[in-house]
C-alpha positions in Angstrom: 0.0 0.0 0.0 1.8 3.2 -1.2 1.3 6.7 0.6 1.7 10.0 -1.0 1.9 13.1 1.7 1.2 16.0 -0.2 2.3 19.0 1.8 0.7 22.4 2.5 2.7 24.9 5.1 -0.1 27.3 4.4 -2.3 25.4 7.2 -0.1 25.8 9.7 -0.4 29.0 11.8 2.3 31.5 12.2 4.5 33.4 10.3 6.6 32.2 7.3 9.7 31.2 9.7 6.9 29.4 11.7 5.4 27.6 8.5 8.1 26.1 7.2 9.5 24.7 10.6 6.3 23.2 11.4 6.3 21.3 7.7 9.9 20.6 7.9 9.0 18.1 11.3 6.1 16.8 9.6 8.3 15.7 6.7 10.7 14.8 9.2 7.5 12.6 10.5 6.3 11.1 7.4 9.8 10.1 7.0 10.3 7.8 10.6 6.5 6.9 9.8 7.8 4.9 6.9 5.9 7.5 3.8 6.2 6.2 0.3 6.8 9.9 -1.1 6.3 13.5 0.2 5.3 16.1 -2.9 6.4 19.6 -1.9 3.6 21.2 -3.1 4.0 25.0 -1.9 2.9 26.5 -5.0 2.8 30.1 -3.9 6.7 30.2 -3.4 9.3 32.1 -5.5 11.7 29.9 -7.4 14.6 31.0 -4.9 12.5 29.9 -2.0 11.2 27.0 -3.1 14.4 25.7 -3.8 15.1 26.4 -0.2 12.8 24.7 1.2 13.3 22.0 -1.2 17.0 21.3 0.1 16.1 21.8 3.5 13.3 18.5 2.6 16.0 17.0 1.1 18.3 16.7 4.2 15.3 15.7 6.0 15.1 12.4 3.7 18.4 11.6 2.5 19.2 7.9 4.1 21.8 7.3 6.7 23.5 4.2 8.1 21.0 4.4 10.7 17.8 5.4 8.9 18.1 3.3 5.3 14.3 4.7 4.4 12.8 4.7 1.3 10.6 7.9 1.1 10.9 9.9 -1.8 10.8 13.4 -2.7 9.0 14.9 -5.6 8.5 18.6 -6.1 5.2 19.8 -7.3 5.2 20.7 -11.5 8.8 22.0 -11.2 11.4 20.1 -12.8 14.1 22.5 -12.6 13.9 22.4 -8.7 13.6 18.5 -8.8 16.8 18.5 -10.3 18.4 21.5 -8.4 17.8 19.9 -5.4 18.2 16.6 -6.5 15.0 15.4 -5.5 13.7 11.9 -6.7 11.2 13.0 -9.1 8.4 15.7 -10.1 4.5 15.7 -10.1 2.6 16.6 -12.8 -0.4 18.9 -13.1 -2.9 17.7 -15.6 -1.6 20.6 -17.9 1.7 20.2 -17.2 4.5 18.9 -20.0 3.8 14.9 -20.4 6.2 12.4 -19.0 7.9 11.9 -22.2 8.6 15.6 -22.3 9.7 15.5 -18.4 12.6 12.6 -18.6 13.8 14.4 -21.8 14.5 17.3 -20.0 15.9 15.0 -16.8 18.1 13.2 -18.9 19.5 16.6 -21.0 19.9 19.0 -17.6 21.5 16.2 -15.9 24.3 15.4 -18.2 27.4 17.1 -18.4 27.0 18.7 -15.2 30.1 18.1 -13.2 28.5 20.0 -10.4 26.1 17.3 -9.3 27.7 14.6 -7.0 25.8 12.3 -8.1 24.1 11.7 -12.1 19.9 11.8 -11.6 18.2 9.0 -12.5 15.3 8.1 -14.1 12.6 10.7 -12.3 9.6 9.0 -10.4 7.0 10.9 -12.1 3.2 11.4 -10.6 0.7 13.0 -12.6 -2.4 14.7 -11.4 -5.9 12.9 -13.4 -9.4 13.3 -12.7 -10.6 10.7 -15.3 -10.1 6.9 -16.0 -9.4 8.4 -19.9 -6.1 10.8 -18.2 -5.4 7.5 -16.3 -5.1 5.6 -19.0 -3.2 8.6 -20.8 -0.5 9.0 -17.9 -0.2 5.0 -18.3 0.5 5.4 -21.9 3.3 8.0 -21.2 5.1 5.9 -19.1 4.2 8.1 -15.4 5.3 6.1 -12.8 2.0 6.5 -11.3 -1.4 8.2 -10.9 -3.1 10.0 -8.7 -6.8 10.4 -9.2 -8.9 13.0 -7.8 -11.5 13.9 -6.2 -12.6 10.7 -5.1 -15.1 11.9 -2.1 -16.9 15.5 -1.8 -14.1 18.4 -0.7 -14.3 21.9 -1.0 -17.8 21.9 -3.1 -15.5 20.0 -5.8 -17.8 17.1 -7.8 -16.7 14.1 -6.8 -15.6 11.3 -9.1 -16.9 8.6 -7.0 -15.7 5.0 -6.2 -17.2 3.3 -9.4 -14.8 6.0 -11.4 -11.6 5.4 -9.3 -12.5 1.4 -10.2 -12.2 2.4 -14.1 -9.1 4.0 -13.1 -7.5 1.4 -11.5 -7.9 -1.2 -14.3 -5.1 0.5 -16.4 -1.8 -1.1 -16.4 -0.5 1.6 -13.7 -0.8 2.0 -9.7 -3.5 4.6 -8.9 -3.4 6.3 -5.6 -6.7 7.9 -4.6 -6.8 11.9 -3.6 -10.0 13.8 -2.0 -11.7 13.6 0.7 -10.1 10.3 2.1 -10.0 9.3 5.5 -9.4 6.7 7.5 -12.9 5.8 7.7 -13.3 5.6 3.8 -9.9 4.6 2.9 -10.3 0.9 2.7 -13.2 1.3 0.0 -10.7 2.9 -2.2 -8.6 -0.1 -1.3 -10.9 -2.4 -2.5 -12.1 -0.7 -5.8 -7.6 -0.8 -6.3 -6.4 1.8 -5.5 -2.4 1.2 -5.1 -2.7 3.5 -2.1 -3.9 7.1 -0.6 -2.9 10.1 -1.3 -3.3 13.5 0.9 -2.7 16.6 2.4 -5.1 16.8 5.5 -5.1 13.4 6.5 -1.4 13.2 6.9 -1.0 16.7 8.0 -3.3 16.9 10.7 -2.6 14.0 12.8 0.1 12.0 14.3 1.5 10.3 11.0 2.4 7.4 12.7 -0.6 6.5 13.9 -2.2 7.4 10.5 0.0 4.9 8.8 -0.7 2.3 11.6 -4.1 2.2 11.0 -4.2 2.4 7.0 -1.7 -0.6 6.3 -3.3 -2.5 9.1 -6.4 -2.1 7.3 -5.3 -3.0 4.1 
């Protein structure tokens, strides 16, 4: 069962300073918790900050000899920061470049640059769908996976509904369901295959541990 934390500093009170301390322990949580992959999603941030906070994500992630973990980092729609920071991989708005045009870019920023310690690899790549055809469209430019929203009522958004996510999930690609998921109505997800959840709220608003107790104990 993979989990996406998708992050929003915005929520948290205080000023800026505040903000991004309070997301960077919440990464930092998601992280012990044993999270698939955290996207830094702060959209309103300039290109210099975001890269700052970025690197500062990074350190929080990057494996030691006594914390070998797996999560991943993947930077919301901007590849030049991905690869700046030399984070794992980028996700995709729906109107963003395709795949194909991502790992192009990847593979042409990355070489020849003597300055990176270490050459990037092939980008995990999410991207953003909210139909079983953009599903199936992601699928057939080899995104590593999708994530399909809304599946339950948010923010007077209309939701695509379990039978929807099911189409989804039938394409030769993991699908991770996004909207209105709890931990009440995560397993239904689960069982119309879904590869895993995807959130903001859900993650970000309660003890992270706990939250991934009770999904993969449920799954």
């Amino acid at each position: 069962m993979l989990l996406y934390y998708i992050t929003d500093r915005t929520a948290f009170p205080g000023d800026e300073l505040a903000r991004r301390r309070r997301l960077l322990e919440k990464i930092r949580e998601a992280v012990h918790a044993g999270v698939d992959y955290i996207q830094l999603r702060e959209k309103d941030l300039s290109t210099r900050n975001l890269e700052s906070l970025a690197r500062e994500a990074v350190s929080e992630i990057l494996p030691t000899a006594h914390r070998p973990l797996p999560t991943a980092l993947l930077i919301n729609s901007r590849t030049d920061v991905a690869l700046a920071v030399q984070a794992k991989g980028v996700h995709l708005r729906s109107h963003d470049v395709s795949p194909q045009e991502l790992r192009a870019i990847w593979t042409t920023c990355g070489a020849g640059a003597p300055a990176r310690a270490n050459p990037p690899q092939d980008p995990l790549i999410a991207v953003s769908c909210h139909s079983p055809a953009e599903v199936a469209q992601a699928a057939a430019n080899k995104a590593t996976f999708a994530v399909f929203s809304p599946i339950f009522d948010k923010n007077g958004a209309h939701p695509a509904g379990l039978e929807a996510l099911r189409q989804a999930c039938e394409t030769k690609i993991p699908v991770l369901a996004l909207g209105g998921v709890t931990l009440a109505n995560a397993h239904s997800c689960l069982a119309a295959g879904a590869a895993g959840i995807a959130a903001i709220r859900l993650f970000q608003e309660n003890d992270i541990a706990a939250v991934v107790r009770r999904l993969r104990s449920d799954s």
